[in-house]
N, C-alpha and C positions, 0 to 999 in steps of 0.2 A: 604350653600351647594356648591359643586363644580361648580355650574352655576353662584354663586354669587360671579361675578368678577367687581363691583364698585371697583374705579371708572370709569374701563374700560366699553367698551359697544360691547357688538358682535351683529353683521348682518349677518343675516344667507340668504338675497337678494342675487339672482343667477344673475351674470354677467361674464359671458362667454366670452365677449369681452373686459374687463377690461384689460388694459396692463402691466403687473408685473413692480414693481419699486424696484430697488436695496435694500432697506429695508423688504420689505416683507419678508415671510417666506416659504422655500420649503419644502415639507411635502414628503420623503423619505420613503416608509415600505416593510418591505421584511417581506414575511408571518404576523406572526401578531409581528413583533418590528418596531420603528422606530427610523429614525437617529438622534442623537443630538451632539449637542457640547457645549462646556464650554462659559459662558459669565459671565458679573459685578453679573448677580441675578441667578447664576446655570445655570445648564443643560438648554438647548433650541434647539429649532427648527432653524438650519442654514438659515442665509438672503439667497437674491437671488444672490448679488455680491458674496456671497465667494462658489456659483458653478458656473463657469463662461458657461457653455454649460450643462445646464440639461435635454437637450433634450425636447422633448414633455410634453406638463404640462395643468393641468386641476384647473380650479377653483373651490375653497372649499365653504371659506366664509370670512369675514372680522373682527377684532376685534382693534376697533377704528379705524384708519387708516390703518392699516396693514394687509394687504390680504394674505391669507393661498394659498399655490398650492398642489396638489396634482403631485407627480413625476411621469409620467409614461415612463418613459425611466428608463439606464442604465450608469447614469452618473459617472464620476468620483470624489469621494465623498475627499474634505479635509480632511488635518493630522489632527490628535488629537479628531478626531470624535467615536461615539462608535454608538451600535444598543439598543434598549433597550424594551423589551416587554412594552404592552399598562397596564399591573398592575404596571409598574412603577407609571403611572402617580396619581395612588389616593391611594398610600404609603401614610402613615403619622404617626407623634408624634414624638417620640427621632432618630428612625434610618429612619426617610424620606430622600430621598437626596433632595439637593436644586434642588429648580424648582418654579417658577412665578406661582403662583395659576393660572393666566387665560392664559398659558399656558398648565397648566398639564389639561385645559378646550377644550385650542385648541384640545389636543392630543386623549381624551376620542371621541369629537363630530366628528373628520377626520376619527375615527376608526369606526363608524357605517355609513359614507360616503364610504370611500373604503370597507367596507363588501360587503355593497348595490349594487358598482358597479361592485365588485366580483364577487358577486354569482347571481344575475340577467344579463346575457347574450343573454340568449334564449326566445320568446313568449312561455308563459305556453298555451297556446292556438293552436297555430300553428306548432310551431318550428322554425320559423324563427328568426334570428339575429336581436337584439334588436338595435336600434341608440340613439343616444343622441337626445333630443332634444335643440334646441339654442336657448329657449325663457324661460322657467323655468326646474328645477330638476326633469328630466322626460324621460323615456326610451319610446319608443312605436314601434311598428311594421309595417313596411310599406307594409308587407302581408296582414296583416287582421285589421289592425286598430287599435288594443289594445294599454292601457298607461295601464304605469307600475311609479306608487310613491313609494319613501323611505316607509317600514313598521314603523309605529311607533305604540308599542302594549299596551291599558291600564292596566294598574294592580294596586292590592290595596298592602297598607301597612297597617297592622291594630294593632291599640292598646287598647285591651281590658284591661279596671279594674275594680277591685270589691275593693274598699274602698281605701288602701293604697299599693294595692297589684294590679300587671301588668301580665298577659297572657306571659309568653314567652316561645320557642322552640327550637331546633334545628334538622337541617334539616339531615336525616339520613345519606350524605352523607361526612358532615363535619367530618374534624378533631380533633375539639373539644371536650376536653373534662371535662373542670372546671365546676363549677360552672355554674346555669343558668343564675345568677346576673354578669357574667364575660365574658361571650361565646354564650350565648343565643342571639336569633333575635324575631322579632315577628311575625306575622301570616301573611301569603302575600299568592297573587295569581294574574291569570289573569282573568281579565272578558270576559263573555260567553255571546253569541249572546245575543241579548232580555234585557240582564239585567243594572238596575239602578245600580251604585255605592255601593250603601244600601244594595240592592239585593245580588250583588255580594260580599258584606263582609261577611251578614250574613251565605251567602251561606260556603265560605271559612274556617273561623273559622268556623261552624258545621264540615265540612269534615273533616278538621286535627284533632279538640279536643274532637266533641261533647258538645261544650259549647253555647249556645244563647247568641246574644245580643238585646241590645236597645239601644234608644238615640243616634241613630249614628249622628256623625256631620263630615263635612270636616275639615282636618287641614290646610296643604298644598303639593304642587306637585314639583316632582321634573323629568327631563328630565332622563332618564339612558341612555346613549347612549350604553353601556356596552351590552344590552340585547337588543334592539332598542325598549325600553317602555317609557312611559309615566305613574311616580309612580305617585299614589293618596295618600296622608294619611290620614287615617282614624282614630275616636276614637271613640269607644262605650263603653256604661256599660255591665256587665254581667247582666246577665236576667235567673234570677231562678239560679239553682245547677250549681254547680264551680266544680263537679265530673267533671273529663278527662277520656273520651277515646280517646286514641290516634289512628294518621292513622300510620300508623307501616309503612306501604310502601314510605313514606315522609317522616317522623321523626321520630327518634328516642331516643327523650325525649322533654316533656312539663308539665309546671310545675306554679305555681304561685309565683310571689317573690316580697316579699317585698321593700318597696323603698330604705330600709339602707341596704338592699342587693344588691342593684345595684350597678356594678364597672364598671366605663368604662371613658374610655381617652376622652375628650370632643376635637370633630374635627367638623367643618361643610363641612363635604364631602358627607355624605349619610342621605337619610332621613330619614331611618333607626335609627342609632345612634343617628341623631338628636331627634328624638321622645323617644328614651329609655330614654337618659339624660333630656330632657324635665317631663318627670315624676320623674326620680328620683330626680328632684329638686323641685318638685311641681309646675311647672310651667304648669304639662299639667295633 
């Protein structure tokens, strides 16, 4: 998936006083794009030497050696540079552009870093002006005491089957419109106070399809920094009648498909696709 950037290694350890080395990389965004330029392996994130004054700069995170900044100034950005929205970075198959997988890793995880620092300014408590703090990733109030952490929100991915045949839908507001074997996703949600993993599946597929499950088991997790979650995958059986009703208000369509009906381009960026192509290969 997009986090698995072997043989690189990212540190996601807060040091704030780390001092940028000409290699590093400066992490430029203007609304939601950010700046790149051409290198030996694609599109990347400009070193520190080729902005020579970029003003005030904040620390991200590390990936092997090479430390990320966040720009907050108004530098003046090298030739031959362009902007590029944050859906660049998890493009893929024939028309992806070049880009360093654990780059387009950097880009995905800086973007729910500057969200965070975006839109958390103020105590929800008080109103007072929130500060940095210098010891870990953490905002707090020096009116009334309150911290404030990165949100990071659980949710499931679920893949229901009945024999040879997989649960899938799509979501009412998509574009799609092929095939469910072609265009279809599978059953997701977020978990609600109180509830176990299991809980919260069962829960989810009920709402969307009216289907039951059993036998829930974990698969694996994947970080979205896209939505600031933390995915779970999930797999159960179906349990009792494979009748749909659908929730209209979320999707609209869901259906059962077979394994030789499934199409799809095999990428490890989402855990998503990673789980549909897992079934349709029999491997899950």
């Amino acid at each position: 998936m997009i986090q698995d950037i072997a043989p690189h290694t990212f540190h996601i350890a807060y040091r704030p006083d780390r001092t940028p080395k000409p290699s590093d990389r400066l992490m430029v965004c203007r609304a939601d794009t950010f700046f790149l330029t051409d290198g030996a392996q694609g599109a990347g994130f400009p070193r520190f030497d080729a902005i020579p004054d970029p003003g005030p700069v904040r620390w991200l995170f590390e990936i092997d050696e090479t430390g990320f900044y966040l720009c907050e100034g108004e530098p003046s950005l090298p030739p031959g540079g362009f902007f590029r929205p944050v859906s660049f970075f998890r493009q893929t198959g024939a028309v992806a552009p070049a880009m360093a997988k654990w780059q387009r890793f950097a880009g995905v995880t800086a973007w729910q870093i500057v969200r965070w620092y975006r839109d958390t300014r103020f105590c929800s408590r008080c109103g007072g002006k929130l500060t940095h703090s210098e010891k870990e990733r953490m905002l707090f109030c020096k009116a009334c005491g309150q911290t404030i952490y990165p949100r990071i929100s659980p949710a499931l991915i679920i893949a229901v089957y009945d024999g040879e045949r997989l649960l899938m839908s799509r979501y009412r507001h998509s574009r799609d419109t092929g095939p469910l074997g072609e265009t279809g996703v599978l059953p997701a949600g977020y978990m609600e106070v109180g509830e176990t993993p299991e809980q919260a599946a069962a829960r989810e597929v009920w709402e969307e399809t009216g289907v039951h499950i059993k036998n829930v088991r974990y698969y694996k997790s994947q970080p979205w920094a896209l939505t600031d979650t933390l995915l779970l995958g999930i797999v159960a059986e179906l349990d009792g009648s494979d009748k749909i009703t659908l929730q209209e208000d979320e999707l609209s369509a869901a259906g059962w498909v077979h394994r030789q009906e499934i199409v799809r381009e095999t990428n490890d960026f989402s855990l998503t696709n990673e789980m549909i192509c897992a079934f349709a290969s029999g491997r899950l």
